[in-house]
Legacy VTK file of the C-alpha trace (Angstrom):
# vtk DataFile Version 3.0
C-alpha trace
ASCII
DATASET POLYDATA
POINTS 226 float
37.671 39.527 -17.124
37.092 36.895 -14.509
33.753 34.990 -14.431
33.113 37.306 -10.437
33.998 40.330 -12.195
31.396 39.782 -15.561
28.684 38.763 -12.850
29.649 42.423 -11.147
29.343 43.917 -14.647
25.815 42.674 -15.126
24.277 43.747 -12.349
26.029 47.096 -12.664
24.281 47.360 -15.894
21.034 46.086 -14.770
20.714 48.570 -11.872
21.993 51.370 -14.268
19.359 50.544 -16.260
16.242 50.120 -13.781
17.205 53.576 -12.637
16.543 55.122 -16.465
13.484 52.960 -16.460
12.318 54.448 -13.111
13.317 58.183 -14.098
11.751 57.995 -17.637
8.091 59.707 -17.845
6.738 59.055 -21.065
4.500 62.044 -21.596
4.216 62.804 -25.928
6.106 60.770 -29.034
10.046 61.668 -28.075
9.835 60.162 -24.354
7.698 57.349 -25.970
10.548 56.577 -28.430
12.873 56.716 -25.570
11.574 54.703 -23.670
10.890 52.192 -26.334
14.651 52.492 -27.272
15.653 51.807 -23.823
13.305 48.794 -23.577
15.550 47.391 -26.303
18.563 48.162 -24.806
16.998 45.613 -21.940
15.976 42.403 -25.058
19.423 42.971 -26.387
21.109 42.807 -23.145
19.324 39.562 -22.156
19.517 38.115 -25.906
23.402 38.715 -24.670
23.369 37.225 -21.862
21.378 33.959 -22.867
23.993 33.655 -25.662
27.127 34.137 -22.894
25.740 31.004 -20.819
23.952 28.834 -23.528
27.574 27.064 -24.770
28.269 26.266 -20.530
24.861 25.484 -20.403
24.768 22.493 -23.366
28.112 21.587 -21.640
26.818 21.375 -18.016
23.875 19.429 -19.582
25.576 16.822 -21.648
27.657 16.246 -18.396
24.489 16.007 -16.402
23.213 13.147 -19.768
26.494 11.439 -18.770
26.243 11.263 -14.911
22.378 9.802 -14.980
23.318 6.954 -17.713
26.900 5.968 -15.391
24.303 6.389 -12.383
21.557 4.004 -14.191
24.287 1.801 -15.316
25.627 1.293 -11.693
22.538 0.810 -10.357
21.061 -1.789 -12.823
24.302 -3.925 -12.294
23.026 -4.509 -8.574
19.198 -5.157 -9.672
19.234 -8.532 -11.065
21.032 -9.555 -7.586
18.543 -7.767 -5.609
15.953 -9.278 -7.666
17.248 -13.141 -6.936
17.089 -12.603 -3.249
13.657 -10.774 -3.172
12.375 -14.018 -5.432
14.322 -15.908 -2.800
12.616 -14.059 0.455
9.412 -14.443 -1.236
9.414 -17.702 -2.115
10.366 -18.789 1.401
7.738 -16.481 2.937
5.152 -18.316 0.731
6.358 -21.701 1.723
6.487 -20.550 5.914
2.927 -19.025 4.700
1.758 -22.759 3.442
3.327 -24.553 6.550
1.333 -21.931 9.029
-1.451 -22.639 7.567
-1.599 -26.551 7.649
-0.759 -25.964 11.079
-3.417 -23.478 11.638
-5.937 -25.570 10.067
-4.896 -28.454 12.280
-4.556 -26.388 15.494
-7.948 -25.794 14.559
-9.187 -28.852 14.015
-7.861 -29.986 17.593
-9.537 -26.985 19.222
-12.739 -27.949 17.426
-12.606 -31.627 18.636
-11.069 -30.231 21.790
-14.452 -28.404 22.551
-16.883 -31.248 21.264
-15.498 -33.266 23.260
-15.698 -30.967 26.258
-19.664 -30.212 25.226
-20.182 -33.973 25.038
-18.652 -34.852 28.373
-21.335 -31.815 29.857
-23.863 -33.156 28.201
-23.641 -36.779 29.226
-22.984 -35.498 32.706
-25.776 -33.789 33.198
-27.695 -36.232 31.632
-26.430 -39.018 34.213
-27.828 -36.248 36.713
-31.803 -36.417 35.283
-30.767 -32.906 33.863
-31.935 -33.931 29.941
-33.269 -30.905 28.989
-29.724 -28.996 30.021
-28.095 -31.898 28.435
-30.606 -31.087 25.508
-29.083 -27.417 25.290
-25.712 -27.467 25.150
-25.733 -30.653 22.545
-27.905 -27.689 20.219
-26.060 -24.661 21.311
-22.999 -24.007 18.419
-19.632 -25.067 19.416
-16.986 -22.245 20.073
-13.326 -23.909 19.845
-10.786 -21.628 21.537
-8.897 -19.358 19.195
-5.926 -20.028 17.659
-3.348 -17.704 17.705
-1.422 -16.270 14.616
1.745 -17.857 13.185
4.140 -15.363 12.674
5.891 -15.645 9.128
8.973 -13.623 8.544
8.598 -11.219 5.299
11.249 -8.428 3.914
10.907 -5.493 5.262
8.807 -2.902 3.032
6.554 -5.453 1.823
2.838 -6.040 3.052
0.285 -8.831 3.451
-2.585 -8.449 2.036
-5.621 -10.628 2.500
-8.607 -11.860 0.546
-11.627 -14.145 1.153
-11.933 -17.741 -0.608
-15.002 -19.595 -0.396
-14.067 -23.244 0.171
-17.827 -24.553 1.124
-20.812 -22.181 0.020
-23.201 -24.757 2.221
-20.893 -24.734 4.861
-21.145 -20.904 5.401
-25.286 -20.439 4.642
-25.194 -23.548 7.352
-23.227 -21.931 9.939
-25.333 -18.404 9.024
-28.495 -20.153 9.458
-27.267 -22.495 12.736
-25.795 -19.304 14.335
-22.422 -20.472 14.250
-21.447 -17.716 12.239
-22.048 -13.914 12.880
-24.658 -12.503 10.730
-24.688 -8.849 10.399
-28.428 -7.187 10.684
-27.685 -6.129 6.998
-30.678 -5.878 3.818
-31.027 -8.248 1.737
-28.981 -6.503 -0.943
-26.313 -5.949 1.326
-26.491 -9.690 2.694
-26.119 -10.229 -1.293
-23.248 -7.771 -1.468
-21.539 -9.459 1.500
-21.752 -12.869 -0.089
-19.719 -11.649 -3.251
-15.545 -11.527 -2.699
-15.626 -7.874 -2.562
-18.003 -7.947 0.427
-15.701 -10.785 2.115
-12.383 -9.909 1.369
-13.277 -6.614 3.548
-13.898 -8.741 6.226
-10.784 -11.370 5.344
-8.726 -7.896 5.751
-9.655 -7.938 9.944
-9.643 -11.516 10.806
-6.718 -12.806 7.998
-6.122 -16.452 8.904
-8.984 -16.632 11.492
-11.465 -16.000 9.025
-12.463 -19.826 8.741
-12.751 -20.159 12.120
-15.382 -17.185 12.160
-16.605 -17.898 8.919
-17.021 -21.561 8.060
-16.356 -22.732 4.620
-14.500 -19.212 3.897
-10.552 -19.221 3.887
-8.389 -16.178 4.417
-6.015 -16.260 1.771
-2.762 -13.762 1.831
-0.673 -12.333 -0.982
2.614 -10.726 -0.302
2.721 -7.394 -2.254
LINES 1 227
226 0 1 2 3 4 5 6 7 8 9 10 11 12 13 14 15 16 17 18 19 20 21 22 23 24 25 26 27 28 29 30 31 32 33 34 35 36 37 38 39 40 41 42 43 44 45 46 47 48 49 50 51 52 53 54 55 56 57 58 59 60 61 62 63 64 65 66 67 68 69 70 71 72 73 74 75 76 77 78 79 80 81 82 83 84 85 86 87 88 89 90 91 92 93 94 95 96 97 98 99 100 101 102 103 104 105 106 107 108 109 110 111 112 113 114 115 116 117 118 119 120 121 122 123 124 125 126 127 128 129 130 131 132 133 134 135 136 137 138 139 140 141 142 143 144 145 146 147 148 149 150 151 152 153 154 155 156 157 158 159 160 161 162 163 164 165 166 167 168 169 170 171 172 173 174 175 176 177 178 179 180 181 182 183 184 185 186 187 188 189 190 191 192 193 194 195 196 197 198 199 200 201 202 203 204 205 206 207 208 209 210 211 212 213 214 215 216 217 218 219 220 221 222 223 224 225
């Protein structure tokens, strides 16, 4: 009998046997028996059945055993390649990183002198003018370099930049809090205390990445490639 033909058998048998189950009213002790006898004609036909496909079934799953350890076996020959050229990427990502950021910091520095010296030249011209207390003003106001824009640093694909806060000069940020220089939230004092820890200023490291010292003085935006 072919494998089509036992499948045709089966489900002969199984609708054969749904319609005694349907017809069968068990009303006193012989219908009761019946029925009971024809519920194990159903456990022994399954116990049948499960013993038909459980030899094909070890088979198939041995195969199955076989194909995942080829298939793990394929792939791990390609992951110590792939794992030289990711250490590769990343390690010239981190070096493009290092390089943007000297030349961020010195961009910076340039845009810093760039508008001192542009405050200074104001001042002393309206001080030539009589105009001291003008002069007096903008010497005291904060100085606000120009931004610098972001240095694009190639990455592989499917990996992401994540950014913390690093506190390079305590003083230098309670100075530019206190001067102005630096926004200061209208937060409580336990959240001003909150802010002050990492967790409060890598939030904030997350928006402004490598501009953070530039709103923040004395805190660096540090990145990690994950």
């Amino acid at each position: 009998m072919s494998e089509q033909e036992k499948v045709g058998s089966v489900e002969t048998t199984a609708l054969a046997l749904k319609v005694k189950a349907d017809a069968i009213v068990i009303k006193d002790k012989p219908t009761f028996i019946a029925a009971e006898a024809l519920y194990d004609t159903y456990h022994e036909t399954e116990k049948t059945i499960l013993n038909h496909h459980k030899e094909p079934k070890a088979t198939a799953h041995a195969k199955w055993k076989k194909i995942c350890a080829l298939e793990k076996k394929h792939v791990s020959s390609f992951s110590e390649g792939k794992a030289i050229l990711k250490s590769k990427m990343r390690a010239f990502t981190a070096e493009q990183q290092r390089i943007a950021s000297e030349l961020r910091k010195q961009q910076e520095e340039e845009a810093r002198k760039k508008a001192e010296d542009a405050r200074l030249a104001d001042a002393e011209e309206l001080d030539a003018k009589g105009e001291h207390g003008q002069a007096d003003a903008i010497l005291e106001a904060p100085i606000v370099p120009e931004q610098v824009a972001p240095i694009e640093v190639m990455q592989r694909k499917g990996e992401t930049t994540r950014w913390s806060a690093k506190i390079i000069d305590f003083k230098a940020l309670c100075q530019a809090w206190g001067e102005g220089k630096a926004p200061m939230p209208d937060l409580s004092e336990d959240q001003l205390k909150a802010i002050c820890t990492a967790t409060g200023l890598n939030k904030i490291a997350t928006g402004l990445k490598a501009n953070m010292i530039s709103v923040y003085p004395g805190v660096e935006g540090v990145s990690k490639i994950s």
